[in-house]
C-alpha positions in Angstrom: 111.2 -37.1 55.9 109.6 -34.5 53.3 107.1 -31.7 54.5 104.8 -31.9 51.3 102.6 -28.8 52.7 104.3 -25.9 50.7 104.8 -28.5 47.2 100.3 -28.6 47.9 99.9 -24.8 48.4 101.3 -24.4 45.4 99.0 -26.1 43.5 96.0 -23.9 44.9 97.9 -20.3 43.9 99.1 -21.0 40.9 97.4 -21.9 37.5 99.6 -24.7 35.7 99.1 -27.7 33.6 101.4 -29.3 36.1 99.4 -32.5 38.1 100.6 -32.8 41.7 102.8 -36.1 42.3 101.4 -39.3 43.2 101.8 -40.4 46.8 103.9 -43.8 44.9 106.4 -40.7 43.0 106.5 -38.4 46.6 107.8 -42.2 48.3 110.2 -43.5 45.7 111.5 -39.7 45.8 111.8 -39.7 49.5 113.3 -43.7 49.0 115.9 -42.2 46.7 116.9 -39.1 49.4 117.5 -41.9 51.7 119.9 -43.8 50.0 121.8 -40.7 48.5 121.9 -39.0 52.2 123.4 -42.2 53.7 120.5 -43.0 55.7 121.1 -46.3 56.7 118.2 -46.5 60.0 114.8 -45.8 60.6 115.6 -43.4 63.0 117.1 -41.3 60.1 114.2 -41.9 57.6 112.2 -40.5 59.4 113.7 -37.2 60.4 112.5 -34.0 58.5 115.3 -33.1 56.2 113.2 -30.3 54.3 110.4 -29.0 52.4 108.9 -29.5 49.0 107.9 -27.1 46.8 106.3 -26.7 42.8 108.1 -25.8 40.2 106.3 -26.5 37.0 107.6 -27.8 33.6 110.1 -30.6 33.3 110.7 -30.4 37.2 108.9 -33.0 39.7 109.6 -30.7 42.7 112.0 -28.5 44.4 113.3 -29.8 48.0 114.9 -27.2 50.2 117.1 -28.4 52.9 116.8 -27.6 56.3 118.3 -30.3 57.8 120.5 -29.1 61.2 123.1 -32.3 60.7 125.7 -32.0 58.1 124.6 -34.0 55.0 126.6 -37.1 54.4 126.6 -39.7 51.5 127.5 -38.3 47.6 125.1 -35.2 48.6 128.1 -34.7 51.0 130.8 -35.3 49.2 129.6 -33.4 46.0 128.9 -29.5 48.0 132.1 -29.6 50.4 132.1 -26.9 52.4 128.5 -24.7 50.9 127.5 -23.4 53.7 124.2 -22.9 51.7 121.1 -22.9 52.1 120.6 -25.6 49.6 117.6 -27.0 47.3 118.1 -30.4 45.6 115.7 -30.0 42.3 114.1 -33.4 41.0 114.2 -33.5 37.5 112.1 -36.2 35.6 113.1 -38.1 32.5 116.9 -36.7 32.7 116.0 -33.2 30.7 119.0 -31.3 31.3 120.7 -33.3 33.8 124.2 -33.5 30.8 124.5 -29.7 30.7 123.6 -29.3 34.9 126.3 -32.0 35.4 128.7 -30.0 32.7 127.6 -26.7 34.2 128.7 -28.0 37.9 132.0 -30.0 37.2 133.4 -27.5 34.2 132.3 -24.0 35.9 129.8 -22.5 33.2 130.2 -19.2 32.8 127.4 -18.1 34.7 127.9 -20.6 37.6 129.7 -19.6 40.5 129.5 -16.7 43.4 130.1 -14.0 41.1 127.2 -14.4 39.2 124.9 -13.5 41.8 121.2 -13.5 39.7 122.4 -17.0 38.3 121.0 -20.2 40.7 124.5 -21.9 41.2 124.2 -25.2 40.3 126.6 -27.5 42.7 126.1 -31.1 41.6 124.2 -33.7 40.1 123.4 -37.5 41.2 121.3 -39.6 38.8 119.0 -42.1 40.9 115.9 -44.9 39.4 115.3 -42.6 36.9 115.3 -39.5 37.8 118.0 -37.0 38.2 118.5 -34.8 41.4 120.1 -31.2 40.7 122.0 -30.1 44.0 121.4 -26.3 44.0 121.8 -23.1 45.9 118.2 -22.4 47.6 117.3 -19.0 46.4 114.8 -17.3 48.8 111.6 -15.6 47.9 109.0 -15.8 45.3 108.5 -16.0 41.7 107.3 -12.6 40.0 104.3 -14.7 39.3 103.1 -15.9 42.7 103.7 -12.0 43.9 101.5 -11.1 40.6 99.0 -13.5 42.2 99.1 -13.7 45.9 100.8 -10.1 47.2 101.3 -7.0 44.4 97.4 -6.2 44.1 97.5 -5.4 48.1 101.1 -4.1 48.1 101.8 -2.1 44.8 105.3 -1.5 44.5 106.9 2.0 43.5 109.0 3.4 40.7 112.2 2.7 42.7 111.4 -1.2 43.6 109.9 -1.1 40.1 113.4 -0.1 38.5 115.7 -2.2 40.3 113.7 -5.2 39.3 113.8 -3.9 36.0 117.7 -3.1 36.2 118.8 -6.6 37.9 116.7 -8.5 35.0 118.0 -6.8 32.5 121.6 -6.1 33.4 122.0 -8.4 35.8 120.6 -11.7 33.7 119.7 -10.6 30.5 122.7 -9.3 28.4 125.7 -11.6 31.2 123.6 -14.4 29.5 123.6 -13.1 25.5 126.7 -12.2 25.9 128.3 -15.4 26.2 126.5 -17.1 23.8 128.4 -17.5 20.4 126.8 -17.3 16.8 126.1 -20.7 16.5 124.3 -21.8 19.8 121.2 -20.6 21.1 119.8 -17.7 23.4 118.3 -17.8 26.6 114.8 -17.1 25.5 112.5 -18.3 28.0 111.7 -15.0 29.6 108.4 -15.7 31.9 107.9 -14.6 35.6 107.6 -18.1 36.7 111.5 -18.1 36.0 112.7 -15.3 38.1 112.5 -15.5 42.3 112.7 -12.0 44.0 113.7 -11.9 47.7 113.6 -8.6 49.7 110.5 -7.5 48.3 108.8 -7.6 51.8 111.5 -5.7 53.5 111.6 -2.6 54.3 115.6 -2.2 54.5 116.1 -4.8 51.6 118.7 -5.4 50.2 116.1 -6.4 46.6 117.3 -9.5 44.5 116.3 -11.0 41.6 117.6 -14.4 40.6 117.4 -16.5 37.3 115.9 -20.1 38.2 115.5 -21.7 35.2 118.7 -23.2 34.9 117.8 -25.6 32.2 117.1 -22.6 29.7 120.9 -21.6 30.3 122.2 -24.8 28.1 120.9 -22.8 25.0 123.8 -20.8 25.7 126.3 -23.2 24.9 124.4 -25.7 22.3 124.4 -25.3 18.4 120.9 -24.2 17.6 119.4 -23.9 14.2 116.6 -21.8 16.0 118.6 -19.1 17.1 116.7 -16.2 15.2 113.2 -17.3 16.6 115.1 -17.8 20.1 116.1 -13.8 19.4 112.9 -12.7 18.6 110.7 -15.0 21.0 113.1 -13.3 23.9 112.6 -9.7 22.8 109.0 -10.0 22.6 108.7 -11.7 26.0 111.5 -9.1 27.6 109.6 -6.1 26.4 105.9 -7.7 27.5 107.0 -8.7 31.4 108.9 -5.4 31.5 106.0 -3.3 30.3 103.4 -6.0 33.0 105.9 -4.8 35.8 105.2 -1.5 35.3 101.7 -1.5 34.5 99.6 -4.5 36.5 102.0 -4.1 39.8 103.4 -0.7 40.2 101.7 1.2 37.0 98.2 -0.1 37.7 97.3 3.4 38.8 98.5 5.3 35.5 97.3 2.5 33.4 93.8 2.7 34.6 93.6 6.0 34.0 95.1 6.5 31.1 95.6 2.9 29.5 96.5 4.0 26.3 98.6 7.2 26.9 100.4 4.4 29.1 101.2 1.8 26.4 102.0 4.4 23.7 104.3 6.6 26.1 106.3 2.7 27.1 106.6 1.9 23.3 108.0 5.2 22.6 110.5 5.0 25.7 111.4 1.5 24.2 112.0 2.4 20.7 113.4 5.8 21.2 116.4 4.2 23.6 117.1 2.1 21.0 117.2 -0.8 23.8 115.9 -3.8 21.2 118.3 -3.3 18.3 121.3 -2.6 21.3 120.2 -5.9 22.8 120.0 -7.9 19.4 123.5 -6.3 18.5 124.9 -8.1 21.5 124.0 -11.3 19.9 125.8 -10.5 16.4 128.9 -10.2 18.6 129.0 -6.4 17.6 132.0 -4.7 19.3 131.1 -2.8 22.9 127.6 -4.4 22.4 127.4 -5.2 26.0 128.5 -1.6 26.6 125.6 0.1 24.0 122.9 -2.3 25.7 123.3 -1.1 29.0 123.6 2.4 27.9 120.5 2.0 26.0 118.6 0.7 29.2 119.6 3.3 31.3 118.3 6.0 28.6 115.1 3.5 28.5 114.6 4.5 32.2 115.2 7.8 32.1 112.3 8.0 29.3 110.6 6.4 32.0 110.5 8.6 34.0 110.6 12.1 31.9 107.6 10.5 31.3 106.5 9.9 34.5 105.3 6.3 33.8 106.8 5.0 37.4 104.8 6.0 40.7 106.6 7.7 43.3 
């Protein structure tokens, strides 16, 4: 029912904590597909419906869809007419499955086909004790696996380097902050397990980078008494993976050379643009903060490359 091939490849590319499921947990998951698809026959049962993938953390695997029949049962009735493709994410112990089922039926802010960097979330259908997120399937990779498995053969340049850069930042980045109010949380959880590029292999592109961490977007709307140490746990991580883009995958070359000229010439770019106190302004509900961020990053690039710190 379940090709588990790409869920066990994972496990040999990347380095996580994460054990790979039991063959009991990969039946009672493939049990539970059955009886939310409708399948009512062997026949159905055992047709290939999809492929498994890893995800890590507080999700037992990722199933994308590939099914060539239109799905039926309350997976049909909850995505209508999505033409998709579509992932159904298995979440274990219910984390998050109140804000994905608030973020489907009441439109979050950052849900929908406008928000193109944001995984849209279409659904959720609680089964034997786990919950199952219907999802958008957003193609590509992880910036980790690429750190891992493709960037060391195929270094990227400034340009790819940039847009990366720009769609994380204004793309996902300050839409998120934005919308969060004084009292609730941030989306903090910057890592490059959480973002999935597509394009990167093609020469005509179009390049996209999408947010897949849904979860992490329910900071966003829930009272926090952590919100400082979200703020500063996010601008630490933002300015670390956007300083590792440049110099493992694209920079390598300059950092080699000159690793230290390197590091001091991104600080300075970063402070001098003013980009971390015009991001943390955003969050104090400051007045055209949105505005001053992204002018801020756009100076932060230009440092860049009056710099030269990105490879033609």
């Amino acid at each position: 029912m379940i090709d588990w091939t790409p869920y066990d490849a994972y496990f040999n590319q990347i380095d996580t904590r994460q054990e790979p499921l039991k063959q009991s947990d990969r039946t009672d998951i493939e049990e539970s597909l059955s009886q939310i698809l409708g399948f009512s026959n062997n026949n159905d049962r055992q047709t290939q419906i999809g492929k498994a993938y890893g995800f890590g953390n507080h999700t037992e695997v990722v199933i994308r869809i590939e099914s060539e029949k239109p799905l039926s049962g309350e997976i049909g009735k909850l995505i209508g007419d999505f033409p998709g493709p579509m992932a159904i994410r298995v979440q274990r112990n219910a984390k998050g499955s109140t804000f994905f089922q608030q973020r489907a039926r009441n439109n979050h802010p950052l849900n929908g086909e406008e928000h193109r960097h944001f995984q849209r979330t279409l659904g959720v259908i609680s089964r034997d004790g786990r919950t199952f997120v219907i999802q958008e399937w957003v193609p590509g990779e992880t910036i980790e696996w690429l750190r891992r498995n493709y960037l060391n053969n195929n270094p990227i340049n400034g340009e790819m380097a940039q847009e990366i850069l720009k769609q994380i930042v204004l793309g996902i980045i300050i839409p998120a902050w934005s919308i969060a109010s004084q009292n609730t949380g941030v989306l903090w959880d910057i890592r490059d397990a959480n973002f999935v590029v597509s394009g990167y292999d093609s020469p005509v592109g179009p390049l996209k980078v999408t947010f897949v961490d849904i979860d992490n977007l329910r900071h966003l709307v829930e009272e926090s008494d952590k919100r400082d140490g979200q703020i500063r746990a996010a601008l630490t991580r933002l300015k670390t993976r956007m300083q590792a883009i440049l110099e493992e995958d694209q920079g390598s070359w300059e950092s080699r050379l000159r690793p230290t000229v390197f590091k001091k010439n991104f600080k300075n770019a970063f402070e001098e643009s003013k980009l971390e106190k015009s991001l943390s302004e955003i969050t104090e509900g400051h007045p055209n903060g949105v505005k001053t961020a992204e002018l801020a990053f756009l100076d932060f690039l230009r440092r860049l490359q009056q710099q030269s710190l990105l490879r033609p």
